[in-house]
C-alpha positions in Angstrom: -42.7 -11.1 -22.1 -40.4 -10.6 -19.0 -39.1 -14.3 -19.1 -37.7 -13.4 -23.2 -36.3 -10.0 -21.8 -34.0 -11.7 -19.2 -33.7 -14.6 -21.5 -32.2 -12.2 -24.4 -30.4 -10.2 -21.5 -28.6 -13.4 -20.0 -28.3 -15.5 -23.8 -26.9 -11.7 -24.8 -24.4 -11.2 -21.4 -22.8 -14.6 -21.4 -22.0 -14.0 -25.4 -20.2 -10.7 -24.7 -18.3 -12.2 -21.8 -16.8 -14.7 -23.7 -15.9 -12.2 -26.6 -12.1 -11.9 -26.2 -11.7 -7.8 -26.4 -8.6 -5.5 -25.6 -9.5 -5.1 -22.0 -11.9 -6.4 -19.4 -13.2 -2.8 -19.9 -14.2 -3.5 -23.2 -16.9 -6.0 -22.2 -18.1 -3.9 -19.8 -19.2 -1.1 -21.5 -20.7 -3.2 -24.2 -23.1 -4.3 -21.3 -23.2 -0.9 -20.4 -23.6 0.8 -23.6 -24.9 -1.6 -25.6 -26.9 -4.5 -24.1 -28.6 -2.0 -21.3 -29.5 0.3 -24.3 -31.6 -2.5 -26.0 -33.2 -3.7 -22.5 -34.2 0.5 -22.2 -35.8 0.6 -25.5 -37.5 -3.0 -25.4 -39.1 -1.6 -21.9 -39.8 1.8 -23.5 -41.6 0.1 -26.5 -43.7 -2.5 -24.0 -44.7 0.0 -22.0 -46.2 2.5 -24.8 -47.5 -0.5 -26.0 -49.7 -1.1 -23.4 -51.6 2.3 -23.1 -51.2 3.0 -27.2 -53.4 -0.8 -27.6 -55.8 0.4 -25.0 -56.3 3.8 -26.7 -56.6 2.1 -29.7 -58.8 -0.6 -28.8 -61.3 1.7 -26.9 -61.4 3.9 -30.4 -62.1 1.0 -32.4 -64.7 -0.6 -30.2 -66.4 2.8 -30.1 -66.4 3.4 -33.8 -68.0 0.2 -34.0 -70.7 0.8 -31.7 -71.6 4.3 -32.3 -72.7 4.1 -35.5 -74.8 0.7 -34.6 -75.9 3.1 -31.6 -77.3 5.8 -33.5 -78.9 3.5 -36.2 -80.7 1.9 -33.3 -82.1 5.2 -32.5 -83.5 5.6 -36.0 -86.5 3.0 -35.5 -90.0 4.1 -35.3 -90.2 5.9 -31.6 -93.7 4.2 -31.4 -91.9 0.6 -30.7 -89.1 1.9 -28.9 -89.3 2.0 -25.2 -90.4 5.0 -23.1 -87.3 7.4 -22.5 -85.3 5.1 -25.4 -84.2 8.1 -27.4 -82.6 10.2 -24.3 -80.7 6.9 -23.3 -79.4 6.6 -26.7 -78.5 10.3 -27.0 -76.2 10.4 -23.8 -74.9 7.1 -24.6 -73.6 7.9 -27.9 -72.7 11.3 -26.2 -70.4 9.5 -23.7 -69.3 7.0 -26.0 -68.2 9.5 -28.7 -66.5 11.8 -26.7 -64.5 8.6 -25.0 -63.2 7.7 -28.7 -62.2 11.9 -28.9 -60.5 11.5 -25.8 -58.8 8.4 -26.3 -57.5 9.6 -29.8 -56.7 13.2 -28.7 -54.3 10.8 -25.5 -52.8 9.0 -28.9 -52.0 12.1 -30.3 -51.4 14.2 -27.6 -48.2 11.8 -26.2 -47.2 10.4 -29.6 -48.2 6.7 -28.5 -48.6 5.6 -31.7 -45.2 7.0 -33.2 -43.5 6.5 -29.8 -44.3 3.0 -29.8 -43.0 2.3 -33.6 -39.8 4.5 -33.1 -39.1 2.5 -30.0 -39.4 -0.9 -31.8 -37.4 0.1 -34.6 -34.6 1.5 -32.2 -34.8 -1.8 -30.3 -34.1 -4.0 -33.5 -32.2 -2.1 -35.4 -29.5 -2.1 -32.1 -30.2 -6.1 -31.8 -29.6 -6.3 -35.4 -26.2 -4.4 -35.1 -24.6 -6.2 -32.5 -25.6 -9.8 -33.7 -23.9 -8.6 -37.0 -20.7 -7.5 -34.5 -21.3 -11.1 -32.3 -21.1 -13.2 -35.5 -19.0 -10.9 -37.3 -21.2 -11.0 -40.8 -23.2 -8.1 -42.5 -20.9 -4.6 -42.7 -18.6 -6.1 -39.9 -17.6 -9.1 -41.9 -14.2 -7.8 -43.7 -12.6 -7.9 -40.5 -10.7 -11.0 -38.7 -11.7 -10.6 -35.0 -13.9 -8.3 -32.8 -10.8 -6.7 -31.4 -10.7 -4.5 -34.8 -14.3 -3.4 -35.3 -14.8 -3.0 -31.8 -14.9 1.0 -32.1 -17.0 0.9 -35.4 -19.3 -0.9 -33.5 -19.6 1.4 -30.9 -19.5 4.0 -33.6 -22.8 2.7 -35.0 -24.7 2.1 -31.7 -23.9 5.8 -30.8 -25.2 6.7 -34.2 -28.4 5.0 -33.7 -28.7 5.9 -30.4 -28.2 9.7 -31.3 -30.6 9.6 -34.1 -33.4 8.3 -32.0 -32.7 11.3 -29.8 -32.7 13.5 -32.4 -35.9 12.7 -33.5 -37.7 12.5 -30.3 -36.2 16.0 -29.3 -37.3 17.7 -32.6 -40.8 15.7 -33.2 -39.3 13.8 -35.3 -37.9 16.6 -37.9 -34.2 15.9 -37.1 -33.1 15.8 -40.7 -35.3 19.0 -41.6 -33.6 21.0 -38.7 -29.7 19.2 -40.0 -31.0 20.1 -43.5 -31.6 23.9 -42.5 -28.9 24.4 -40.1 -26.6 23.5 -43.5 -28.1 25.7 -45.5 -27.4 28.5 -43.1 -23.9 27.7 -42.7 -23.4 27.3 -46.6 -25.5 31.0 -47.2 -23.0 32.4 -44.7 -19.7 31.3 -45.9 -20.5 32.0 -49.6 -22.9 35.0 -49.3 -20.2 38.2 -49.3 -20.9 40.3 -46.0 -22.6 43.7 -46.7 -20.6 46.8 -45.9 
C-alpha cells in the first residue's frame, strides 16, 4: 500500500507540474492544498482501517465461537471431563466480554464511520481533480485550467469543509446548518415584543 501512495503522489506531482497555471504559485498550492489533502486522508483512512478490521475481526471470530462454546457446554456432564463446565464458563466469560470490548472500541472512536468518511473524502477529492487534470465532468465548458483554476479550489475547500463539519458535530452538520436557519429566519420575521 505505501509503494501506490508515493506512486499516486509522484504520477499526481509531475501532472500538476506540467499544468501551465497563472503563476508558479499556482502549482504549488495545488500540491499544497490539494495533492497533500488526499495523501492526509488516504493515511487517515489506512490507518483506522487497521484497528477498525481488527475490532471487527475479533467480534466476528467471537460471535462465531461463543455460541459453538456454550453449545459445547450443553452435553451430558457425565462424558464431559472433570472441571469441563468451569473452563467453559470463564472461557465464554472472557471471550464475550472481549467481543463487548472490542465493539464498545468501534463505537466508542467512530472506527467504523471514521474509516468510511475518510474513504469517501479521499475519492471524492481524487475524483475532483482528475476531472480539473483532464478537464471533463463539471469542469469541461472551459478552454484551459487557467480559467477553472479557482472553481477548483472552490470545490476542494468545499469538500474539505464539509468533512470537517461533520466530524466536528458527529456527523449532524446539516441538522445544526438546518437549525441555525431556522433561527435566523424566526428572528428576522418574528416582530420583537415590546
Amino acid at each position: 500500500m505505501g509503494n501506490s501512495k508515493s506512486n499516486y503522489d509522484k504520477r499526481v506531482s509531475e501532472i500538476i507540474d506540467n499544468l501551465e497555471l497563472t503563476s508558479p504559485n499556482d502549482n504549488i498550492m495545488l500540491k499544497h492544498r490539494f495533492l497533500e489533502e488526499v495523501i492526509l486522508y488516504e493515511r487517515k483512512r489506512n490507518y483506522t482501517s487497521k484497528f477498525y478490521n481488527f475490532f471487527r475481526f475479533i467480534v466476528t471470530l467471537g460471535s462465531i465461537f461463543l455460541p459453538a462454546l456454550l453449545s459445547i457446554g450443553q452435553m451430558d456432564p457425565a462424558k464431559l471431563p472433570k472441571h469441563f463446565n468451569i473452563i467453559t464458563y470463564w472461557c465464554s466469560w472472557g471471550m464475550s466480554l472481549t467481543v463487548t470490548t472490542c465493539n464498545g472500541f468501534i463505537q466508542l472512536f467512530s472506527l467504523d464511520k471514521n474509516y468510511f468518511t475518510y474513504s469517501i473524502v479521499s475519492e471524492q477529492l481524487k475524483s475532483e481533480g482528475w476531472q480539473y487534470f483532464q478537464l471533463s465532468g463539471k469542469y469541461e465548458e472551459f478552454d484551459d485550467h487557467i480559467e477553472c483554476y479557482k472553481f477548483f479550489c472552490k470545490a476542494i475547500e468545499s469538500i474539505k469543509r464539509k468533512q470537517i463539519e461533520n466530524e466536528f458535530s458527529g456527523g449532524k452538520a446539516g441538522d445544526n446548518k438546518k437549525k441555525i436557519n431556522n433561527k435566523k429566519n424566526k428572528t428576522t420575521t418574528d416582530p420583537v415584543s415590546e
